[in-house]
Every structure is written in C-alpha cells, then in structure tokens.
gemmi code that builds the backbone of each chain (N, CA, C; Angstrom):
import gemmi

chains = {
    "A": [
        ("UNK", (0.832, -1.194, 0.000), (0.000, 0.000, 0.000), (0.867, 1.245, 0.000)),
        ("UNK", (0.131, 2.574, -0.594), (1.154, 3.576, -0.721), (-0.131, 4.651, 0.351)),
        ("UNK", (-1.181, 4.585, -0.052), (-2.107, 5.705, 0.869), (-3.615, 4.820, 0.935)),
        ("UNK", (-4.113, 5.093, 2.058), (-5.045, 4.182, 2.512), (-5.968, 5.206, 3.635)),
        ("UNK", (-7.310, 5.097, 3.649), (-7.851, 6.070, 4.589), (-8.473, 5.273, 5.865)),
        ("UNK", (-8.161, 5.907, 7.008), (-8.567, 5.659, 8.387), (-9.719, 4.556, 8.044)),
        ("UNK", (-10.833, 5.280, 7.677), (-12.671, 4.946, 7.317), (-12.165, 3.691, 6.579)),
        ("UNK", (-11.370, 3.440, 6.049), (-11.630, 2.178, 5.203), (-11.016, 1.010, 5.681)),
        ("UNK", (-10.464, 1.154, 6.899), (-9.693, -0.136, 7.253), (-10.755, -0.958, 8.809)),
        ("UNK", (-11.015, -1.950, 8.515), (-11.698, -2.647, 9.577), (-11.939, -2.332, 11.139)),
        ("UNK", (-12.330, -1.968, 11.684), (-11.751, -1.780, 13.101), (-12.546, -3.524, 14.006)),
        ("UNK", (-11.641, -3.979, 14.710), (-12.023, -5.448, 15.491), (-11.680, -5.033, 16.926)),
        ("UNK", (-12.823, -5.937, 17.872), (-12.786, -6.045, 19.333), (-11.208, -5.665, 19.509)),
        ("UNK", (-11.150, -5.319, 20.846), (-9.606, -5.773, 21.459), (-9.965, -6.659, 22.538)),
        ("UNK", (-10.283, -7.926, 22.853), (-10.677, -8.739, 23.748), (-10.248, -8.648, 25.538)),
        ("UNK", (-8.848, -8.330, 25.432), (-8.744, -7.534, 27.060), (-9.511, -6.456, 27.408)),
        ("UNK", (-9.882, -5.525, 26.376), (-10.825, -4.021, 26.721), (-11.792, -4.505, 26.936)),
        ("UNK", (-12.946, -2.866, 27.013), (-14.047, -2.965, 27.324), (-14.293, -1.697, 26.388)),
        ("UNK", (-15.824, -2.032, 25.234), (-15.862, -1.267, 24.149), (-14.513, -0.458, 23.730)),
        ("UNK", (-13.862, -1.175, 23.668), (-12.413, -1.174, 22.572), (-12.121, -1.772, 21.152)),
        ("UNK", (-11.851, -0.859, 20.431), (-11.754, -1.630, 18.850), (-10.502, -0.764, 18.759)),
        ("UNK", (-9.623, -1.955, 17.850), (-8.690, -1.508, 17.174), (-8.479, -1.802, 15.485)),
        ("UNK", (-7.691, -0.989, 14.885), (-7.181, -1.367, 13.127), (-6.056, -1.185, 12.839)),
        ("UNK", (-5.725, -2.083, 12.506), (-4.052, -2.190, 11.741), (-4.185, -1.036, 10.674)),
        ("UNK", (-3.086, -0.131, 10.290), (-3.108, 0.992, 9.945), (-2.079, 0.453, 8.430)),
        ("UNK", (-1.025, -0.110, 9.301), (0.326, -0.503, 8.288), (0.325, -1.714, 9.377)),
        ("UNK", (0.418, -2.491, 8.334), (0.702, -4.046, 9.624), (2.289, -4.081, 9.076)),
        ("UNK", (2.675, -5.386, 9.920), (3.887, -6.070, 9.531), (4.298, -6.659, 8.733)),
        ("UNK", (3.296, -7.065, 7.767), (3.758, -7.583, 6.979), (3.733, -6.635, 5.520)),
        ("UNK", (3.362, -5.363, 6.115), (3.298, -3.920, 4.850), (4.670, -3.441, 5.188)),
        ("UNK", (5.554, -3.372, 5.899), (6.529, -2.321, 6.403), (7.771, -3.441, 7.340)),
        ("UNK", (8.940, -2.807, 7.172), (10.006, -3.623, 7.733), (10.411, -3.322, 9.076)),
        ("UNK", (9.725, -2.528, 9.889), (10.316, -2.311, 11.187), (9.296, -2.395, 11.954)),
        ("UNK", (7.921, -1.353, 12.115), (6.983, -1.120, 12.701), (5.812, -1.450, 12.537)),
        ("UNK", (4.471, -1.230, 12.667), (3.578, -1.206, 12.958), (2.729, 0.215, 13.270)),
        ("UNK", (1.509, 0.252, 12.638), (0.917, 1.583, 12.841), (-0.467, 0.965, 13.388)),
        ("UNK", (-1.131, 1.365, 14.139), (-1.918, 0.996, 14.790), (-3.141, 2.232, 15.010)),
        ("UNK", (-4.778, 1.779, 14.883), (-5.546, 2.953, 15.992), (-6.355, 2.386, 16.475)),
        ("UNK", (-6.655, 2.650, 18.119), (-7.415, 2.198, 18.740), (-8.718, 3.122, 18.866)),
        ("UNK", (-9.808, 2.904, 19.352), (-10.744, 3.524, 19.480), (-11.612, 2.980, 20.825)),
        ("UNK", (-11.588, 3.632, 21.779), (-12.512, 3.122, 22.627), (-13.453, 4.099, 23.172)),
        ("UNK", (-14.754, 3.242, 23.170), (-15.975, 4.468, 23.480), (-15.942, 4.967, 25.103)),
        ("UNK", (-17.007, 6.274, 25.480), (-17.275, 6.361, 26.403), (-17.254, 5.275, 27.011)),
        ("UNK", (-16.984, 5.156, 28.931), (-16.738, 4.537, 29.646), (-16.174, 3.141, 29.445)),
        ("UNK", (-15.240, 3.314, 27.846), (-14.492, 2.229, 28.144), (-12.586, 2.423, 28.294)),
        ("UNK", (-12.152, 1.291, 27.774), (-10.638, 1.374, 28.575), (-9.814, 0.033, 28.420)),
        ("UNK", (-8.714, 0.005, 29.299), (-8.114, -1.319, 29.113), (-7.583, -1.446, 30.532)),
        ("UNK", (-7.980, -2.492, 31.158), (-6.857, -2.648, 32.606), (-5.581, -2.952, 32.301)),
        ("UNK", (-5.528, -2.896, 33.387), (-3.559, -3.112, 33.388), (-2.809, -4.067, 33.265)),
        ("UNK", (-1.841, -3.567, 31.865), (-1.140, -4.932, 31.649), (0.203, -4.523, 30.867)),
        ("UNK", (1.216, -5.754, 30.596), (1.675, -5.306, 29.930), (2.189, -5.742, 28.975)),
        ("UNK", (2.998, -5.217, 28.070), (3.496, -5.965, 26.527), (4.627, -6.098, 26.545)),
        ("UNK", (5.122, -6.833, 25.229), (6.335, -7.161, 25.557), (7.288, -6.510, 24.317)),
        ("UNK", (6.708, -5.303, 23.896), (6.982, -3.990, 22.700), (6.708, -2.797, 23.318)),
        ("UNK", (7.282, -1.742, 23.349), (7.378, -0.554, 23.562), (6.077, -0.070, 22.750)),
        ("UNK", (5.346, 0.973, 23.066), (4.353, 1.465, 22.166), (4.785, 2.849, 22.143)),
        ("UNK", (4.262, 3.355, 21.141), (4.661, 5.003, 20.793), (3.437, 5.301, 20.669)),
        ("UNK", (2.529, 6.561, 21.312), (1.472, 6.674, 21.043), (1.072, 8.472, 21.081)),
        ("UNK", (-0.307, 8.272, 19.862), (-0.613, 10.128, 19.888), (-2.022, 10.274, 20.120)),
        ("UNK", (-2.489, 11.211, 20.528), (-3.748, 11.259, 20.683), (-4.542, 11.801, 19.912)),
        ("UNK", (-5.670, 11.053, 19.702), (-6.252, 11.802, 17.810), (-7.220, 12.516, 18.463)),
        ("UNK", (-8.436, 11.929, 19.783), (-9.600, 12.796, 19.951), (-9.865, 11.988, 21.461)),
        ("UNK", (-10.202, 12.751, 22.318), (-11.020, 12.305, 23.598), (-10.383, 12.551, 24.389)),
        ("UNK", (-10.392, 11.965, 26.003), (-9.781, 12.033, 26.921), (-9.521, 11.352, 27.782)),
        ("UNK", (-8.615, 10.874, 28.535), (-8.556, 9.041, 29.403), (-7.608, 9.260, 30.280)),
        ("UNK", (-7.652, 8.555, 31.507), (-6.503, 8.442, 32.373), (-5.773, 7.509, 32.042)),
        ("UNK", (-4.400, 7.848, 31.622), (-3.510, 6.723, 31.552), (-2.781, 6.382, 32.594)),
        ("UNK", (-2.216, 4.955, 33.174), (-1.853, 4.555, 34.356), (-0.417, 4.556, 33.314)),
        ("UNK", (0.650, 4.675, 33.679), (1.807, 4.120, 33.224), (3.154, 3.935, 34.481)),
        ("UNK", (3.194, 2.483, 34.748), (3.871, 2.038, 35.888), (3.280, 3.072, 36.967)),
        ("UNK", (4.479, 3.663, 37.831), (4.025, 4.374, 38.814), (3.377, 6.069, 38.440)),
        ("UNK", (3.209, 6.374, 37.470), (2.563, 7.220, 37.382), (0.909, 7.583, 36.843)),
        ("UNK", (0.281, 8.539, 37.051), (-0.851, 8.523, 36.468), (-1.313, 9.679, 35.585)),
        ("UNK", (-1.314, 9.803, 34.693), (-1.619, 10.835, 33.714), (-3.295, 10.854, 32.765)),
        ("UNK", (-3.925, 12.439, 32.817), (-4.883, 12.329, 32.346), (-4.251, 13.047, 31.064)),
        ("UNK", (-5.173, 12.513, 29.752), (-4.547, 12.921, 28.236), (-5.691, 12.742, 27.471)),
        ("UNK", (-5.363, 14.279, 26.461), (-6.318, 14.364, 25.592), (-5.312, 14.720, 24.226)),
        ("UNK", (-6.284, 15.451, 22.966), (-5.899, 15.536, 21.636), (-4.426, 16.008, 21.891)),
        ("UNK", (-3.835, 15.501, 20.786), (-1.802, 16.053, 21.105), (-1.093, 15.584, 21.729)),
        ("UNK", (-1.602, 14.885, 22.558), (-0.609, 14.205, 23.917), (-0.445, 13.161, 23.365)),
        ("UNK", (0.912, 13.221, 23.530), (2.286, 12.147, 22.851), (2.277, 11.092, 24.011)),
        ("UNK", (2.570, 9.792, 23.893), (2.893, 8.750, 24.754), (3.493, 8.226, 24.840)),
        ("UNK", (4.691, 7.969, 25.502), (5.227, 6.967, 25.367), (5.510, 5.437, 26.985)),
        ("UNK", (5.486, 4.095, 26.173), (5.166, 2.972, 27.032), (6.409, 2.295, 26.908)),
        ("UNK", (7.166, 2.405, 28.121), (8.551, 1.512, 27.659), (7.586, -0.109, 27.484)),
        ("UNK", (8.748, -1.205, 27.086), (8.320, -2.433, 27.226), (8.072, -3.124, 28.131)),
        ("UNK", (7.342, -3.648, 28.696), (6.996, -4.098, 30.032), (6.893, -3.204, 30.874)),
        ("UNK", (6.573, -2.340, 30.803), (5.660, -1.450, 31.655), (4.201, -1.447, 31.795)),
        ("UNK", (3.672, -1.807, 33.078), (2.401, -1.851, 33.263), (1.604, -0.984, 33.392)),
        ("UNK", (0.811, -0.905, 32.188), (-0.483, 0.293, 31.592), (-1.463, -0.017, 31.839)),
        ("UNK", (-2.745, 1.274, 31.374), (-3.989, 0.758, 31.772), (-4.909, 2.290, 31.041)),
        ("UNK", (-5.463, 2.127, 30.756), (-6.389, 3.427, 30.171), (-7.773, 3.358, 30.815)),
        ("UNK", (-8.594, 4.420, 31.012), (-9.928, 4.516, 31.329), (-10.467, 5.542, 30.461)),
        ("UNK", (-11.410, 5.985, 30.151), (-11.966, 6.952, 29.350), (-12.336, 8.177, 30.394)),
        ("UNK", (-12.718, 8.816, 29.939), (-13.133, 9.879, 30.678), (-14.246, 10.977, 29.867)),
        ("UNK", (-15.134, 11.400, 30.222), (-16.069, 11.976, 29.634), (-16.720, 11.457, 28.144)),
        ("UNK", (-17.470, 12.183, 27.973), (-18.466, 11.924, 26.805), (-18.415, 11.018, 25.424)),
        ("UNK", (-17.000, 11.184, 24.871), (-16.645, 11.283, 23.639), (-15.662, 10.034, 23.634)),
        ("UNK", (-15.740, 9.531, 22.640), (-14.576, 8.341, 22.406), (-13.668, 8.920, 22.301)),
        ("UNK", (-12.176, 7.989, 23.101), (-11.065, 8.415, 22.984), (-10.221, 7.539, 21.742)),
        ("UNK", (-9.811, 8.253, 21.329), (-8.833, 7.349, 19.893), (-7.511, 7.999, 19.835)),
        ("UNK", (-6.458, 6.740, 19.466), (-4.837, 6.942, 19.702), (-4.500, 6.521, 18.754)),
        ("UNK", (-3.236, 6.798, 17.979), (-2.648, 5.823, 16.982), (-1.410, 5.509, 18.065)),
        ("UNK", (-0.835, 3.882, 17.564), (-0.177, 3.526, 18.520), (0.847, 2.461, 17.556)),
        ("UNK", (2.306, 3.223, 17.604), (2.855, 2.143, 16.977), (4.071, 1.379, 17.785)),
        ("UNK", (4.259, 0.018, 17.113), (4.587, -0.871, 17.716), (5.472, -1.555, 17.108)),
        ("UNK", (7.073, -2.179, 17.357), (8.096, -2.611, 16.617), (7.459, -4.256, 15.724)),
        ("UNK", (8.112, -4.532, 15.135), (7.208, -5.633, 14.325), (7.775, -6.645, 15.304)),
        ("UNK", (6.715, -7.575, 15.260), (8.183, -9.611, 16.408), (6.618, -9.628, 16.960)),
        ("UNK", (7.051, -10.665, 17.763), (6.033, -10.958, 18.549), (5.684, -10.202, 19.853)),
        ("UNK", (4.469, -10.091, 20.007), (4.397, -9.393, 21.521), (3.442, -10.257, 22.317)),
        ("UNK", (3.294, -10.311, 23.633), (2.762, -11.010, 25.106), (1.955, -9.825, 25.214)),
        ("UNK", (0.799, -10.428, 25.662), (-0.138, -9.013, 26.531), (-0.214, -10.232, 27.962)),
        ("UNK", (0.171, -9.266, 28.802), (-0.420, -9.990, 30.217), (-0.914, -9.138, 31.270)),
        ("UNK", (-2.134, -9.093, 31.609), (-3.068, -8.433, 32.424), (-2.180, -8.526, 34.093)),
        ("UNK", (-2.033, -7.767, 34.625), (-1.293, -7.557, 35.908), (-2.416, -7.654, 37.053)),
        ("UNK", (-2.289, -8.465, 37.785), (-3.232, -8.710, 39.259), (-4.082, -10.015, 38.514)),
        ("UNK", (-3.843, -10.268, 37.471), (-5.102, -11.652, 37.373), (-4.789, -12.881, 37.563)),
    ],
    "B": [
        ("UNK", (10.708, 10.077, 28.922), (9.669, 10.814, 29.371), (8.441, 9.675, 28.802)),
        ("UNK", (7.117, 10.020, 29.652), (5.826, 9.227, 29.247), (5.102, 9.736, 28.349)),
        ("UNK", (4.733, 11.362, 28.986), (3.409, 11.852, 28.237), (4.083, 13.685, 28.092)),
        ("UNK", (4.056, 13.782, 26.688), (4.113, 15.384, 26.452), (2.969, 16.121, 25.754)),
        ("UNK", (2.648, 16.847, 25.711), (2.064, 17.332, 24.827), (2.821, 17.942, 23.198)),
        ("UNK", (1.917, 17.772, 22.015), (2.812, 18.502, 20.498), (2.994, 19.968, 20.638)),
        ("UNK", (2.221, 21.039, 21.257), (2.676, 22.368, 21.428), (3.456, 22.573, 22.295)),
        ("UNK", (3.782, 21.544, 22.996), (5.047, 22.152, 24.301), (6.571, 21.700, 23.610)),
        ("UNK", (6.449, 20.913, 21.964), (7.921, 20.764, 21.440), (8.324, 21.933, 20.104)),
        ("UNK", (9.500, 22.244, 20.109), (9.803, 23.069, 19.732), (10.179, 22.622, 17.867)),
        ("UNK", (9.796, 23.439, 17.312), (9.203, 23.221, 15.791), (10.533, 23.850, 15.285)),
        ("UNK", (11.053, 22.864, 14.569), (12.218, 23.829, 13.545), (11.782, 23.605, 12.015)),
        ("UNK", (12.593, 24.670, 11.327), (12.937, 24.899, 9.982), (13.052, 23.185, 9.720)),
        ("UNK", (12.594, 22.730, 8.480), (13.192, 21.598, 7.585), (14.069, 22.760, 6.637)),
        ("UNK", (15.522, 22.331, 6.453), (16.448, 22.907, 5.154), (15.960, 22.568, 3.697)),
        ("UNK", (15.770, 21.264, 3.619), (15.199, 21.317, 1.733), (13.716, 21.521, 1.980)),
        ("UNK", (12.882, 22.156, 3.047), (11.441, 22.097, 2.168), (11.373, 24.150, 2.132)),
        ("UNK", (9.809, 23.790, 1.635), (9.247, 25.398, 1.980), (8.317, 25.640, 3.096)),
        ("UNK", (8.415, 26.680, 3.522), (7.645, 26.666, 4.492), (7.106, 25.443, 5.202)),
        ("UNK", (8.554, 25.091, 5.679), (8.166, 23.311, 6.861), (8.747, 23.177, 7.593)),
        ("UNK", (8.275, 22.920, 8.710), (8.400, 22.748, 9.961), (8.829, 21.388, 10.461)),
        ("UNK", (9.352, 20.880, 11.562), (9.285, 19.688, 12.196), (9.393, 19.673, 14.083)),
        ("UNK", (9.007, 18.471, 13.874), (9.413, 18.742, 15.824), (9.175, 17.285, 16.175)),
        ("UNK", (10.226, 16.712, 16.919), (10.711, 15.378, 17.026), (9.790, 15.021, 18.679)),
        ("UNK", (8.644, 14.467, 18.699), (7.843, 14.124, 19.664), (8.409, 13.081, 20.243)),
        ("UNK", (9.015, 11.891, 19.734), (9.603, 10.978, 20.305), (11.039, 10.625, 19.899)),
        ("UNK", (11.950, 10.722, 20.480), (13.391, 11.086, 19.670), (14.058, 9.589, 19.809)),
        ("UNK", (15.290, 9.237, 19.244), (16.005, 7.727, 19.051), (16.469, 7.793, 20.178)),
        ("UNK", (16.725, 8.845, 21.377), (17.506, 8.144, 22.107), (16.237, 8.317, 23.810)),
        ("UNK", (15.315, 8.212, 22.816), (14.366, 8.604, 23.757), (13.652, 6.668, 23.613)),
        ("UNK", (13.247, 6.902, 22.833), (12.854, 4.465, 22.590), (13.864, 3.510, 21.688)),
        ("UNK", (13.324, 2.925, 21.559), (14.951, 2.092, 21.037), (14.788, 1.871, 19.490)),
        ("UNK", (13.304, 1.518, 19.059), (13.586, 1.148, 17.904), (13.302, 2.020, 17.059)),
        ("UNK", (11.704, 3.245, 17.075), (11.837, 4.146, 16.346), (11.680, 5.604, 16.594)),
        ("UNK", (11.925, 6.264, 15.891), (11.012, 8.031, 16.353), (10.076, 8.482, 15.446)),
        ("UNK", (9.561, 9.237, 16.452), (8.210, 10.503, 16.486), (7.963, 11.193, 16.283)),
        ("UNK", (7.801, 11.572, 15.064), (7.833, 13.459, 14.492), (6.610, 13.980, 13.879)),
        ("UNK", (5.984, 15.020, 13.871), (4.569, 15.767, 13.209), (5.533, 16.804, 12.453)),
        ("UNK", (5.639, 17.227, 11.186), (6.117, 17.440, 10.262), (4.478, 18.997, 10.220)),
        ("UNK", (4.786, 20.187, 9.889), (3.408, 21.248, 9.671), (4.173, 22.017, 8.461)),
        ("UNK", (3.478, 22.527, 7.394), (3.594, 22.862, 5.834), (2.493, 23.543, 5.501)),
        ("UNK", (2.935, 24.959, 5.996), (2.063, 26.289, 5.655), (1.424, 26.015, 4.072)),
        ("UNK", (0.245, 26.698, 4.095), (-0.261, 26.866, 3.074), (0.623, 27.430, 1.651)),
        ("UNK", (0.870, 26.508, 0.607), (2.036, 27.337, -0.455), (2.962, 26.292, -0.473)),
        ("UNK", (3.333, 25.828, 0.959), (4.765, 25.292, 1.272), (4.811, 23.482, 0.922)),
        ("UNK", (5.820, 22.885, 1.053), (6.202, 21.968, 0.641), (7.614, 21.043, 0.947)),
        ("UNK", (7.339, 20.169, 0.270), (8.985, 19.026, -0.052), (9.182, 18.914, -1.181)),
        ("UNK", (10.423, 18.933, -1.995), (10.887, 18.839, -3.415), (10.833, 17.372, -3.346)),
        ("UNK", (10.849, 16.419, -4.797), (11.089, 14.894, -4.934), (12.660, 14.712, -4.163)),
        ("UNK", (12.578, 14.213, -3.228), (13.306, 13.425, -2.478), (13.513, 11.973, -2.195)),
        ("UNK", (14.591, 11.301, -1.926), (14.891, 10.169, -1.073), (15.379, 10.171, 0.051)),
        ("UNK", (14.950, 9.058, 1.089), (15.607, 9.152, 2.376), (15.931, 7.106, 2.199)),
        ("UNK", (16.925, 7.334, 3.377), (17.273, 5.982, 3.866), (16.983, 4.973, 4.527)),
        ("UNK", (15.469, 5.390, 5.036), (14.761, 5.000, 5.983), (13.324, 5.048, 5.177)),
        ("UNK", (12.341, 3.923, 5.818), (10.937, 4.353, 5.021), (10.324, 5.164, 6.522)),
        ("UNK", (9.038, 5.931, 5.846), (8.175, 6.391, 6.339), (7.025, 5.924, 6.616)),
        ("UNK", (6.414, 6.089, 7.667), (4.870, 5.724, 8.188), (4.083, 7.173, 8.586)),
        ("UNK", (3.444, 7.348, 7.882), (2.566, 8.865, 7.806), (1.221, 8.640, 8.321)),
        ("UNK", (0.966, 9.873, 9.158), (-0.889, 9.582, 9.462), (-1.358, 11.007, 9.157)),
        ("UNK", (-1.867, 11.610, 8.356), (-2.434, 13.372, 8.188), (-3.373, 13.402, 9.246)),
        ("UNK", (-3.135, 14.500, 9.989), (-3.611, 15.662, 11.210), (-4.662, 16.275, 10.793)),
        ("UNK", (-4.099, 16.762, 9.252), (-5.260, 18.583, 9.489), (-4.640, 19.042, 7.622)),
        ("UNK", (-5.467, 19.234, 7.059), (-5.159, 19.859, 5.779), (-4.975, 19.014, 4.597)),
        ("UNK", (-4.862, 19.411, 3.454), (-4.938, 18.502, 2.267), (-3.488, 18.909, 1.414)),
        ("UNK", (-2.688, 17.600, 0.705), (-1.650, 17.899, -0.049), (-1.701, 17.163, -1.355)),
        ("UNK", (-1.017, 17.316, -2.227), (-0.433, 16.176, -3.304), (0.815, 15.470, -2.987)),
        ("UNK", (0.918, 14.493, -3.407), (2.024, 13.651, -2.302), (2.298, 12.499, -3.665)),
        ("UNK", (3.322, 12.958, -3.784), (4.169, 11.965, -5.197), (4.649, 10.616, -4.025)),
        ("UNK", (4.748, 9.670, -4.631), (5.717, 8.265, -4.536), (5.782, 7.324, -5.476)),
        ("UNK", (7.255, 7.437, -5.574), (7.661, 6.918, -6.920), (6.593, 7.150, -7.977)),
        ("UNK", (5.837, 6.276, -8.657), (5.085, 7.062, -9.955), (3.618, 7.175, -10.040)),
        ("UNK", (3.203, 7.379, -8.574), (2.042, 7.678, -8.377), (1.879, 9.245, -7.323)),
        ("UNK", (0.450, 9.488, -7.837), (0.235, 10.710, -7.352), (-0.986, 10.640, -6.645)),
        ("UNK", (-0.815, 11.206, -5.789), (-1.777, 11.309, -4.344), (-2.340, 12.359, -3.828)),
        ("UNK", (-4.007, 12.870, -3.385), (-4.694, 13.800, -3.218), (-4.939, 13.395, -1.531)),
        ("UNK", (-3.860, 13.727, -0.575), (-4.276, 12.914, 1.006), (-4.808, 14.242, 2.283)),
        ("UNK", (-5.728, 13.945, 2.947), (-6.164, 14.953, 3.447), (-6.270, 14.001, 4.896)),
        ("UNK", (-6.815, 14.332, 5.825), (-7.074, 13.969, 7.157), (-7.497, 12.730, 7.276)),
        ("UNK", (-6.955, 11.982, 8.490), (-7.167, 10.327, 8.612), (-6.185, 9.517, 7.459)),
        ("UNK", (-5.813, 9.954, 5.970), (-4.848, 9.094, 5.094), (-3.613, 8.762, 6.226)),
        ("UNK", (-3.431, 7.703, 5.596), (-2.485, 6.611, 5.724), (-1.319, 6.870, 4.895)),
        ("UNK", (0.056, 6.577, 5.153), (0.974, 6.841, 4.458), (2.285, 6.083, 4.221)),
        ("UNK", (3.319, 5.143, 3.354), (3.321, 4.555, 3.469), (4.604, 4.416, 2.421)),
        ("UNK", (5.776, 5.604, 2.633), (6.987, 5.670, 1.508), (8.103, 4.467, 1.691)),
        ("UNK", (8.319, 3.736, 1.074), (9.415, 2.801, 1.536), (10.486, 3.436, 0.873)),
        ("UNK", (11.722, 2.823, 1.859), (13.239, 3.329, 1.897), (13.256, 4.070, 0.337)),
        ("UNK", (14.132, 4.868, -0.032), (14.634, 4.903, -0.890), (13.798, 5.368, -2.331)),
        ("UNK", (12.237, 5.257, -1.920), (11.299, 5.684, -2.667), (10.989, 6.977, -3.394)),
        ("UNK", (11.105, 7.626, -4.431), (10.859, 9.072, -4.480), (9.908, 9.505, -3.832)),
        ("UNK", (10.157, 10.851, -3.329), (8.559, 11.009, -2.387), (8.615, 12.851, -2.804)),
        ("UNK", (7.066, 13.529, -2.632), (7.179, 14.934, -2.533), (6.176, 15.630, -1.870)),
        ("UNK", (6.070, 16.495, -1.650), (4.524, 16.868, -0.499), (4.314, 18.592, -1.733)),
        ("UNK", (3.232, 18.508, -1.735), (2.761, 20.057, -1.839), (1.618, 20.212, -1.580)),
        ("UNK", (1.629, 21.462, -0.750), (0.284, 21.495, 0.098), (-1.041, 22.179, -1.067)),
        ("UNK", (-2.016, 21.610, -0.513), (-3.099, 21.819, -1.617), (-3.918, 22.894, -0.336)),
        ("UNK", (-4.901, 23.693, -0.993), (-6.007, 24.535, 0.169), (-5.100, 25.933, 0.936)),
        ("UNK", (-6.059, 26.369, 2.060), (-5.622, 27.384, 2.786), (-5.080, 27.110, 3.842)),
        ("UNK", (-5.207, 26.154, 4.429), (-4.865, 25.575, 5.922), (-3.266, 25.124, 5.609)),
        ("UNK", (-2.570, 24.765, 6.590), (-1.490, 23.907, 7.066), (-1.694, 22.854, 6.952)),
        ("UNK", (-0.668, 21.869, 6.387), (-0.552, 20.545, 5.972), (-0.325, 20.252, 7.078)),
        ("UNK", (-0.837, 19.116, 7.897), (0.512, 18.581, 9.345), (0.362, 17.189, 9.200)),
        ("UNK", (1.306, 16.398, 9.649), (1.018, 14.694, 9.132), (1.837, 14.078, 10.677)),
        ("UNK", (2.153, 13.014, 11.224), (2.688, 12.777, 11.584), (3.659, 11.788, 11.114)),
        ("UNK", (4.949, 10.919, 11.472), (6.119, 10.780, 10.661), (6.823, 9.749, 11.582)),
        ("UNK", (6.627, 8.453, 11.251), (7.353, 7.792, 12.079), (8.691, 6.648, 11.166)),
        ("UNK", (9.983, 6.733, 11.629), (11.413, 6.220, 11.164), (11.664, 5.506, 12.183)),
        ("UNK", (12.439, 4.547, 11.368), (13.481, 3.858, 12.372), (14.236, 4.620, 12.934)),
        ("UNK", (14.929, 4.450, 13.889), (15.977, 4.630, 14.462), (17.180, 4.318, 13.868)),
        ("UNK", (18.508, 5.415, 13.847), (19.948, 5.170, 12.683), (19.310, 5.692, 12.060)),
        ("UNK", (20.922, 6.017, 11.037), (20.880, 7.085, 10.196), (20.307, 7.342, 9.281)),
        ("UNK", (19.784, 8.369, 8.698), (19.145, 8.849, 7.187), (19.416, 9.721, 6.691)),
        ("UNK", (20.064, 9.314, 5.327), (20.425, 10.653, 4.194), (19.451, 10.589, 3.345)),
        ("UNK", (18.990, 12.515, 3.212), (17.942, 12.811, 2.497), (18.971, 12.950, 1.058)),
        ("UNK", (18.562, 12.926, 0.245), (18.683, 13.294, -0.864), (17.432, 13.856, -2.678)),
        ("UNK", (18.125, 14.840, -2.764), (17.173, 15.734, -3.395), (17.330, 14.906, -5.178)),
        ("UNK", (16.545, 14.794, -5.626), (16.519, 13.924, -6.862), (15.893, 15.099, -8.227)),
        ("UNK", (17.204, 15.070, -8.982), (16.810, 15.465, -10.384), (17.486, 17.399, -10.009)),
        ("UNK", (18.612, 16.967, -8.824), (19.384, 18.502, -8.451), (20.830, 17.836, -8.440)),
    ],
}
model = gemmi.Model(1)
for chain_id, residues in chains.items():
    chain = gemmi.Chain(chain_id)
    for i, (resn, *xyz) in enumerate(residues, 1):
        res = gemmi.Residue()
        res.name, res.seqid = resn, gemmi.SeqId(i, " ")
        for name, pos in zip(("N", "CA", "C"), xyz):
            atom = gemmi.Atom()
            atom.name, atom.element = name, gemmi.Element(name[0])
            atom.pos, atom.b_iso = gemmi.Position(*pos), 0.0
            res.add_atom(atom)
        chain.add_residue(res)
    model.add_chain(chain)
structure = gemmi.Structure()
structure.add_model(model)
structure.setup_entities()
C-alpha cells in the first residue's frame, strides 16, 4: 500500500478491553520495522492493566482518558504524545463523553499481553 | 519521558522544504527502535522529490496535499495513511488554505535525504 484512509480499514474487538476496537493501519507484513496501529474506545471504556512485551509510541487523535503508566498517572487528551517503555504496566480509562482514539505504533516480532493482578 | 504534549515541542525549519516545519515528539535516544515526528507545511509550502534511507509511516492531522511516490500521485487529506518505503521518491505540496501537518514515524539510525533530479 502507498495511501489508505482511516474509514476504510476494519476496526475489530480488542478482547482484554471494554468497548475497545482496534485497526491495523500498516501491519507487519506492509513495512520492515513497525507497525501503525488505531485504537478507538468508546465512552466509559478502557483497558486494565497490563503489559506488553513492545514498547508502544502513542498520539492522541480525539477524547480524553486516564492513563496509568507504571508508577505514574496521567490524564490525556488531543496532542498528547505517549510513550510505554516495554513491560511497563499500563492501563487506560476513558473519561467523559466522547470516544477516545490513539494511533499507537509498535516494533514488528512478537508481543505477550499480560493483564497484571489476574 | 511518558506523556508530552505537540505544542510544548519546539518546531524547527526543515532545510530542503518550503515553508516546513518539524518537531521530534519521540526522539532515538528517547525508545529504542523508532522516532516521532509531526512534520506542519504552511499553506504554499512543501517538499521537493526526495529520497531518504529510511521508510516512512505517515498519518495526516489537518489539511490537504499532493504527495508523489515513486510514480504515483496522491490527493491525502485527514485520517490518510501513508506509506513511503526506503529509498522511494517522495514529494509533499500542500493543496487549500490551511497547514498541511502529518505525523512521521522512522526507524531509528541514520538517514540521508537526498534531493533527486538537483
């Protein structure tokens, strides 16, 4: 692929969330290093805490959410840059009205998701 | 760092474009494998056909451009997907009244731009 629009690419459950969908943007097998990613999760949803076993790079397209990242806690809206070392334990919640949506990219290999406290 | 905001980083001159900006949101020695940049291209302004050494992963912000790669031509406005591999000719010219802004994600290591058909 050379240009491709948001609207046209699938969005699927994320099965750890709660009303969470995500879409491969540029997968791995389009590109030699990374991964482009967007998530979308509606009002009062989110992801508990867990963690991966890839660093994520992340931006904020629209909404607003508390992000947990290890020992800190940050609330983030449109512009706010992210970044998730690897194995660092995250967690998002939504916050107000509006779906929050991120693009989130991710080195290509395999990654572990493991939910922390379960 | 975790969480910044894009107006709190400081926007420089690009040397080969026109009226373009950059500002490195997530830097190489900031994650390991890639970086983070939103790239903004005043109304008028632009990139000449170029190569770099590295491919690109693009997501458009805000505004509409024409966007060459290799021998196709592209009309990309907000939500497009983007998608130059290494070595690819590439060119931006901004289309409309608004500011082009995209975001811009590279590997990590080096990249020589080079200006094609100068």
């Amino acid at each position: 692929m050379s240009v491709r629009n948001v609207d046209d690419v699938t969005l699927k459950p994320v099965p750890a969330g709660t009303d969470t969908q995500h879409q491969v943007l540029i997968g791995p097998g389009e590109a030699p290093s990374f991964a482009l990613r967007r998530f979308v999760m509606q009002a009062g949803g989110g992801m508990p805490l867990h963690t991966n076993t890839v660093e994520h790079e992340q931006y904020v397209l629209r909404g607003r959410a508390r992000v947990v990242i290890g020992s800190e806690e940050h609330e983030v809206s449109k512009g706010d840059v992210v970044f998730i070392p690897a194995g660092t334990p995250h967690s998002y919640d939504t916050l107000g009205d509006e779906p929050f949506e991120f693009l989130c990219a991710v080195p290509n290999g395999p990654d572990t998701i493991e939910l922390v406290g379960c």
